[in-house]
N, C-alpha and C positions, 0 to 999 in steps of 0.2 A: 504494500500500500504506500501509495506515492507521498510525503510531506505535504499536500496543498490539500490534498485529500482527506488525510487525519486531519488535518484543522479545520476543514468546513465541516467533518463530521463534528468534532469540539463546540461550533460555532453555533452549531442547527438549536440545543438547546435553550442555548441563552437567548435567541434570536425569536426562538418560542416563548419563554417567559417574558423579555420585553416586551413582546406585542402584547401580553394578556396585560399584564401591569398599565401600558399606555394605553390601552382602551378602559380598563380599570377605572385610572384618576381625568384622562382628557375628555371621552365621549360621554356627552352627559346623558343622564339615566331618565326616563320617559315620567317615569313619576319620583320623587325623591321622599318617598313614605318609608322605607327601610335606611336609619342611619350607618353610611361605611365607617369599617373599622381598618386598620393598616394591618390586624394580621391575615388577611388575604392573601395579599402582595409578600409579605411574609412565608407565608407558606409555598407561595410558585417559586419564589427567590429561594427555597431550597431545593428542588430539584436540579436547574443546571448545578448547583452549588454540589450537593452530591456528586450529582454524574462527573463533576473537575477530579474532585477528593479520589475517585476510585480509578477516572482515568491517573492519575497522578501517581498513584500504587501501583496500577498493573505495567506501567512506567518503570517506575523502581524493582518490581518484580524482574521484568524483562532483561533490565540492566544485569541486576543479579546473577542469573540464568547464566546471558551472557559472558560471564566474566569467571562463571564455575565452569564446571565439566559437563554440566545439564546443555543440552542444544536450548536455544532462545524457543519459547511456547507460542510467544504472538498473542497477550495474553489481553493485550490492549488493542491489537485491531481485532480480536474476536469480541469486545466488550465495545470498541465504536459502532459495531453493527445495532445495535439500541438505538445508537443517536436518533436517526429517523423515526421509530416510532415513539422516542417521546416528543421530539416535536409534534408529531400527528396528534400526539394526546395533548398538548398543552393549543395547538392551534383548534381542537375541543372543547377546550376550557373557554376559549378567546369566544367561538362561534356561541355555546350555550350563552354566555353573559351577552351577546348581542343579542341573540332571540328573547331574550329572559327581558333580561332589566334595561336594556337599553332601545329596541324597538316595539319590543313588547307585545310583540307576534305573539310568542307562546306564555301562556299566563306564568307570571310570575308566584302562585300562590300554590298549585300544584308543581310545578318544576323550580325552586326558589335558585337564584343563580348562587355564585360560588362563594360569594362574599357572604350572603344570608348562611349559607352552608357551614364556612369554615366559625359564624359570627353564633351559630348554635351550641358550641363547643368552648366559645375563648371569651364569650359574654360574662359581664357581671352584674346582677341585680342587686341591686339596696338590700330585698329583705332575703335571698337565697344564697345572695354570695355567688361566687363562682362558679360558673359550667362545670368548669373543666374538673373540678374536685366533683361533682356529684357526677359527672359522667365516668372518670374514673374509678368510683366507688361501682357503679353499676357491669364495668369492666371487670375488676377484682371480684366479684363474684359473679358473673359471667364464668373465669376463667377457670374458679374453685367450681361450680359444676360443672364444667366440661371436663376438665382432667380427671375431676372423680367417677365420671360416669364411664368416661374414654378407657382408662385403666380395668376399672371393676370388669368393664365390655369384652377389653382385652385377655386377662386374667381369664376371665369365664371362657372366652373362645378358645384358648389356648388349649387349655385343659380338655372344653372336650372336644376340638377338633385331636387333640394326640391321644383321645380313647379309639377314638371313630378311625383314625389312622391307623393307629396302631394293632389295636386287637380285632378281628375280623365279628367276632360275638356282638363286641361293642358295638362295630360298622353297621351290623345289622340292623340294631333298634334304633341308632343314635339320628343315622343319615338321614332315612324317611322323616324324622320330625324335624332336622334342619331345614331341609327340602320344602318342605310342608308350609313351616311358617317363618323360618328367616327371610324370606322374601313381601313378607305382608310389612307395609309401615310400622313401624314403634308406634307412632303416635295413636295407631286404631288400637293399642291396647290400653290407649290412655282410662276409660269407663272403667275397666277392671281391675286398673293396677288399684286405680283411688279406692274400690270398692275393700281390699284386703290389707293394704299397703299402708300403713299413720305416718302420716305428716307429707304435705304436700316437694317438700323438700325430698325427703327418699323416694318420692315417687317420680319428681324428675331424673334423679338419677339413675333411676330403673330405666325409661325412656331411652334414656340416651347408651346405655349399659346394651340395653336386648338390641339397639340398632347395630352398636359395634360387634356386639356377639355373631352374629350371621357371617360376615364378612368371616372374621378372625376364623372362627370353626373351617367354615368350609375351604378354606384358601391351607389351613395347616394342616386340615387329615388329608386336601388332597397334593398337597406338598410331600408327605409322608408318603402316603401311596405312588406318589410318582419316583421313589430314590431309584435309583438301580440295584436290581437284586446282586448286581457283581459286586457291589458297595459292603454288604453284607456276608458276601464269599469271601470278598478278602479280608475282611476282619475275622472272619470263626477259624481262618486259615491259622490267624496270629494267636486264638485263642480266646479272643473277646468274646463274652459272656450275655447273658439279652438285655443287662440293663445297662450296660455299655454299647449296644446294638442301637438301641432307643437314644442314650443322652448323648452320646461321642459321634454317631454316625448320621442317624436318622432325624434329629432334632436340627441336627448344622447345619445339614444338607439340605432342609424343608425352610431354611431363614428367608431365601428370595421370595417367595412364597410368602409366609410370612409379614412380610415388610409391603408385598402387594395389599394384605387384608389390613394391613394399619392404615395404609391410603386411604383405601376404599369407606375404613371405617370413620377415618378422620369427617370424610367428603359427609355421613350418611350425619354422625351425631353436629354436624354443622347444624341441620335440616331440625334433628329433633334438638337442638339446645332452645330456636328460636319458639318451636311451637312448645316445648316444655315451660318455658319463660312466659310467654301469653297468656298463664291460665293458672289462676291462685298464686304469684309470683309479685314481690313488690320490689323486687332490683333485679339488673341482670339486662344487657342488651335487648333481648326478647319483649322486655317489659317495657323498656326506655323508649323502644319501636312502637310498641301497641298503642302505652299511652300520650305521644305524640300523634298517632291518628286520630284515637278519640278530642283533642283537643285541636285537631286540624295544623298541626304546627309541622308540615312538611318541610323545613329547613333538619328538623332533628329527623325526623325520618332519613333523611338522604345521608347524613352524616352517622347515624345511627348505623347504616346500609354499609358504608365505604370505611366505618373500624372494624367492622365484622370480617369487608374483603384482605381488609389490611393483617389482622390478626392469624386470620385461616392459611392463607396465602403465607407467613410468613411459619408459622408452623407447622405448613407441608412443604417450607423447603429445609425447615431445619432434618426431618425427619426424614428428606429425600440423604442431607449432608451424612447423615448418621449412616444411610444405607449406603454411599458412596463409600465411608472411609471402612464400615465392617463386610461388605461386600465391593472388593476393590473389583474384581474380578466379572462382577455385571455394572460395572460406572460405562458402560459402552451401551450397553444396553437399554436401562434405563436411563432418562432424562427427564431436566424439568428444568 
């Protein structure tokens, strides 16, 4: 990649947030009933501002490389390939706030543009105090049911997907009822979990627990099912015993597997954290969502919307990084 080339890809960003920023504070806004606030403009100003920071590492990275015994990885023209689509997305940003708030095409009330958006979150009231402290707090336990449900789902699936794998007796009565009803939504159990289950709290966690269970099961017995029986020859050769067959062999071998149903299950209790949140729930993203509809305040709905894609998004790729460093050996394979 040529030098004029790296720098108009460097360039595209900033070239993108300028423009949202100057239609921002120059073109004026068709009605001026929503007061701006500066952390708008604020917030676009991080993105190129990022996107420098990491070109700037993988920079330093390169150089490294370079200068070791490693061949150079190119680690920075494979990270300028971005450039373009964040400009695409910020000259998005620029087009919404024209339709929104500045021609006023598209209602401002259902679709609120970005400054209303980012201004739901960073607002301060007299008598509430701070957005951002109670949106955080509804975060934080957000994030305490999800990992509690996510886990218990886990745990549960593992277990009996490596009965169902393992023992052919198990496979027989266990599969049919994964089959059966792992597939049916969590949330259609909602009527009966409440019916047996005290306190509306354990009962989301069940929610979100039975979603990830399907997944996790069915991805690990047939993980297990799938190892190669030669995997097995060669260990009884060496003298390995069955429960060495199961934890050294069969369990290692079933991780890719594995690390598919934590995906999947990640994606599923997404779904049930929001409808578990909606219903008997007084904190918690799900809730923050709901009761900004009832109150018509779609600036928090959309900001409610975009930490959900932020937080999911970033904890399916920490979870992808996990799978790259303990399965080096499919980092080809999979991606993200």
């Amino acid at each position: 990649m040529s030098k004029l080339k790296k720098a108009i890809l460097i360039a595209l960003p900033i070239i993108g947030a300028a423009l949202v920023i100057l239609n921002y504070y120059f073109v004026p806004d068709k009605n001026d009933i929503f007061v701006k606030k500066w952390h708008y403009p604020a917030v676009i100003s991080y993105i190129p501002l990022q996107f420098l920071v990491k070109c700037l590492y993988f920079k330093l990275q390169d150089r490294k490389l370079k200068r070791g015994t490693l061949k150079n990885t190119n680690k920075l023209e494979e990270y300028l390939e971005k450039s373009p689509r964040i400009l695409a997305m910020l000259l998005f940003f620029t087009l919404w706030d024209v339709l929104t708030a500045k021609l006023g095409i598209i209602s401002s009330f259902y679709f609120p543009d970005g400054s209303r958006i980012v201004g739901a979150i960073t607002k301060v009231d007299k008598l509430k105090g701070a957005e951002w402290k109670t949106v955080g707090l509804h975060i934080l336990n957000s994030l305490r049911l999800l990992f509690t449900g996510y886990f218990a789902g886990l745990a549960a699936g593992f277990i009996t997907g490596a009965f169902a794998g393992w023992f052919p007796k198990a496979r027989y009565w266990i599969m049919p009822i994964v089959k059966k009803i792992g597939p049916i939504p969590s949330t259609i159990w909602l009527p009966i979990f409440v019916s047996f289950i005290p306190g509306f709290f354990a009962v989301r966690i069940v929610i979100i627990a039975f979603g990830v269970w399907f997944p996790a099961s069915l991805m690990t017995a047939t993980g297990i099912m799938a190892v190669p029986s030669s995997y097995f020859e060669v260990a009884k050769t060496l003298g390995a015993k069955k429960n060495y067959l199961l934890f050294k062999v069969a369990l290692p071998a079933t991780m890719p597997s594995l690390f598919m149903g934590m995906f999947m299950g990640m994606s599923i209790s997404c779904v049930a954290l929001i409808s578990a949140e909606s219903i008997g729930a007084k904190s918690g993203l799900g809730f923050f969502i709901t009761n900004a509809i009832s109150w018509g305040e779609y600036n928090k709905v959309y900001a409610g919307v975009i930490i959900i894609l932020l937080i999911f998004s970033t904890v399916i790729s920490l979870l992808f990084k996990i799978n790259t460093k303990l399965l080096k050996w499919q980092k080809d394979n999979i991606q993200w």
